[in-house]
GULUMPA-709574 format. One record per residue (C-alpha): chain; x, y, z; residue number from 1. Coordinates in steps of 0.25 Angstrom, whole numbers. Example, Ala and Ser with C-alpha at 12.3 -4.5 7.8 and 13.67 -1.06 7.14 Angstrom:
+------+-------+-------+-------+-----+
: unit :     u :     v :     w : pos :
+------+-------+-------+-------+-----+
:    A :    49 :   -18 :    31 :   1 :
:    A :    55 :    -4 :    29 :   2 :
+------+-------+-------+-------+-----+
//
This chain:
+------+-------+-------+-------+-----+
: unit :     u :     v :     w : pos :
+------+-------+-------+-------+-----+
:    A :    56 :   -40 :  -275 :   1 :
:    A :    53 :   -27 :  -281 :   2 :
:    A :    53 :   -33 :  -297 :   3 :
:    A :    43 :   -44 :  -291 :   4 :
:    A :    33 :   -35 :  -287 :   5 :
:    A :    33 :   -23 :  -298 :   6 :
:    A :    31 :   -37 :  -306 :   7 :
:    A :    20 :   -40 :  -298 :   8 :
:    A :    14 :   -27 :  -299 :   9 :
:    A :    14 :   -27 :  -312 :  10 :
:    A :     9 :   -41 :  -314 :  11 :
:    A :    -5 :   -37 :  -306 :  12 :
:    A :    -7 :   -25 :  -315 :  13 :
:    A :    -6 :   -32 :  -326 :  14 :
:    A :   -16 :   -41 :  -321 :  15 :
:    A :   -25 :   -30 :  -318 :  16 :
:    A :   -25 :   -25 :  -332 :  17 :
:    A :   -28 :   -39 :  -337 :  18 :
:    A :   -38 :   -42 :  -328 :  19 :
:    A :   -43 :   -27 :  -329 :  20 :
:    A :   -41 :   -26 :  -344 :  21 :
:    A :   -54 :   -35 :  -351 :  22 :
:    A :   -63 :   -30 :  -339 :  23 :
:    A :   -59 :   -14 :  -343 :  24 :
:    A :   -58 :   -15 :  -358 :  25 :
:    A :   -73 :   -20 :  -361 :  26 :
:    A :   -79 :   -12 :  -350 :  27 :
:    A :   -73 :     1 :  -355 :  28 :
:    A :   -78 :    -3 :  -371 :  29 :
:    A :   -91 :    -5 :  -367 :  30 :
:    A :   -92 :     5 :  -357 :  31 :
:    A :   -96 :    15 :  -368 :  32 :
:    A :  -103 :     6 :  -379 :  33 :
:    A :  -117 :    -1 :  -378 :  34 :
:    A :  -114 :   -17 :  -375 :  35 :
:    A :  -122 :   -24 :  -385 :  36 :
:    A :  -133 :   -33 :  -380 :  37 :
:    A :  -126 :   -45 :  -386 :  38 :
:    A :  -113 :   -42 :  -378 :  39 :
:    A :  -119 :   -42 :  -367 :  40 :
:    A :  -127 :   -56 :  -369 :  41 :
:    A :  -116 :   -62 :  -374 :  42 :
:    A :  -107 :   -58 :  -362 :  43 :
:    A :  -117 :   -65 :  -352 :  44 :
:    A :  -112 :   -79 :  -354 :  45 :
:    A :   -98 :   -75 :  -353 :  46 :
:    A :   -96 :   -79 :  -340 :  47 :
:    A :  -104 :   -93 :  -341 :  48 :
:    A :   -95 :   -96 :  -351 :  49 :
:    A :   -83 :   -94 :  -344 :  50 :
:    A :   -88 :   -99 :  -331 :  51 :
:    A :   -92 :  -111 :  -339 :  52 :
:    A :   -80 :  -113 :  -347 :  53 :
:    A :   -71 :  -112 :  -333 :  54 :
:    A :   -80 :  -123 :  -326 :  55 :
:    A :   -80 :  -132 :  -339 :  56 :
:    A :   -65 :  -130 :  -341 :  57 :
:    A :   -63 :  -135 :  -324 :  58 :
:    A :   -73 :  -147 :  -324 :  59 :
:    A :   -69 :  -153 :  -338 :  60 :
:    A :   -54 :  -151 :  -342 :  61 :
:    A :   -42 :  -155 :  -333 :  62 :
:    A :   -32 :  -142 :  -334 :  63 :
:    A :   -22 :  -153 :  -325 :  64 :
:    A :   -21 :  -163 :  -334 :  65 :
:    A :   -18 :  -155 :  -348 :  66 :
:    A :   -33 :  -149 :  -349 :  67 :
:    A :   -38 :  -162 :  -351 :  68 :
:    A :   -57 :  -165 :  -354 :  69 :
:    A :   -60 :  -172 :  -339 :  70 :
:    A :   -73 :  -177 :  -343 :  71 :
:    A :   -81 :  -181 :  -330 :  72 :
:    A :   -67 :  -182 :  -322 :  73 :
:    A :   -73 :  -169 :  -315 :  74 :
:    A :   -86 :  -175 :  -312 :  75 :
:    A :   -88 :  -168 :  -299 :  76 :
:    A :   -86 :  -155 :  -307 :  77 :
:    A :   -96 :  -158 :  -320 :  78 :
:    A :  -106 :  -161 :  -309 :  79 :
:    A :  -104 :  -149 :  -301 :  80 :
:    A :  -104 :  -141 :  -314 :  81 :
:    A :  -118 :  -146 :  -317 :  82 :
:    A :  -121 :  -141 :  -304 :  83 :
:    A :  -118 :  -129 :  -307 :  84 :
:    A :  -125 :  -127 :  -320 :  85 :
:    A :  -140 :  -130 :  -315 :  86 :
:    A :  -138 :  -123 :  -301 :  87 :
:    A :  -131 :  -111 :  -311 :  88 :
:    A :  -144 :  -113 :  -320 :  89 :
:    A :  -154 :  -114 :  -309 :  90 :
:    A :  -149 :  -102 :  -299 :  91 :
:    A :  -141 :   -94 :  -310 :  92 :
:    A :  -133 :   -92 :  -298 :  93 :
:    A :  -116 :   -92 :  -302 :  94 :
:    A :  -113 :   -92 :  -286 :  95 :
:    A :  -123 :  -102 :  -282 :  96 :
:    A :  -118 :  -111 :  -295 :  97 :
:    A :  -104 :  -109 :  -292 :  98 :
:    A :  -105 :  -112 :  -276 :  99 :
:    A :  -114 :  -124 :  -279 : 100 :
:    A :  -105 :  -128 :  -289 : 101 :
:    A :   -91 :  -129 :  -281 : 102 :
:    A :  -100 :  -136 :  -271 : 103 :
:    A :  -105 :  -146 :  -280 : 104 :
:    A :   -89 :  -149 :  -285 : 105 :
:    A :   -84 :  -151 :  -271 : 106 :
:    A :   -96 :  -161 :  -266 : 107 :
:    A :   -96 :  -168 :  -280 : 108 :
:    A :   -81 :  -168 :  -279 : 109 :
:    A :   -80 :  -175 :  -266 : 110 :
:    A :   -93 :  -184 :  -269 : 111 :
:    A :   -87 :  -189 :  -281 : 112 :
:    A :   -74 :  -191 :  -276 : 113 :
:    A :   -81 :  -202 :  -265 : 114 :
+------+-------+-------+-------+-----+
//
C-alpha cells in the first residue's frame, strides 16, 4: 500500500513539473528581455489556432472508427460550428460563442435526429 502511494506521489509531482515547466521557462527568459513587437502579434492567434484545430479535429474526423474524414455525417455539428463563427465575429465574445454554441449542438441534434 505504502509502494502505491510514494508511486502516487511522485507521479503528481512529476506532473506539476510538466505542467509547470513551458509556463516557467518562457516567463523567466523574457522576464528580463524586451518581447519584440512581432512576438507578441504573432502569439495573439495562438489560441484561435488551437481552439480552431480542436473544433475541426471533433466535427470532421471520426477518432472511433480509425480517424476516419466524416463529411457532413456531423451535420448538427458543421451547423452549430457556423453558429459559432458569426455570433464569435459579431459579439467577439468566446463565452457567449461557446454557450451559444453547445446550445445550438444539442437543439440541432435532437431536431435532425426527428
Amino acid at each position: 500500500m505504502a509502494a502505491k502511494t510514494t508511486e502516487h506521489l511522485v507521479l503528481i509531482l512529476l506532473s506539476m513539473l510538466v505542467a509547470f515547466g513551458p509556463r516557467f521557462i518562457p516567463l523567466r527568459i523574457f522576464s528580463t528581455r524586451k518581447i519584440p513587437l512581432w512576438f507578441n502579434e504573432w502569439m495573439k492567434y495562438v489560441p484561435v489556432s488551437l481552439f480552431t484545430a480542436l473544433v475541426v479535429k471533433d466535427i470532421f474526423i471520426d477518432a472511433n472508427h480509425g480517424y476516419v474524414f466524416t463529411g457532413t455525417e456531423n451535420l448538427a455539428k458543421i451547423l452549430a460550428a457556423i453558429i459559432v463563427i458569426a455570433v464569435a465575429y459579431r459579439t467577439r465574445s468566446m463565452g457567449l460563442a461557446v454557450v451559444l454554441g453547445l446550445a445550438a449542438v444539442a437543439l440541432l441534434t435532437f431536431a435532425l435526429a426527428l
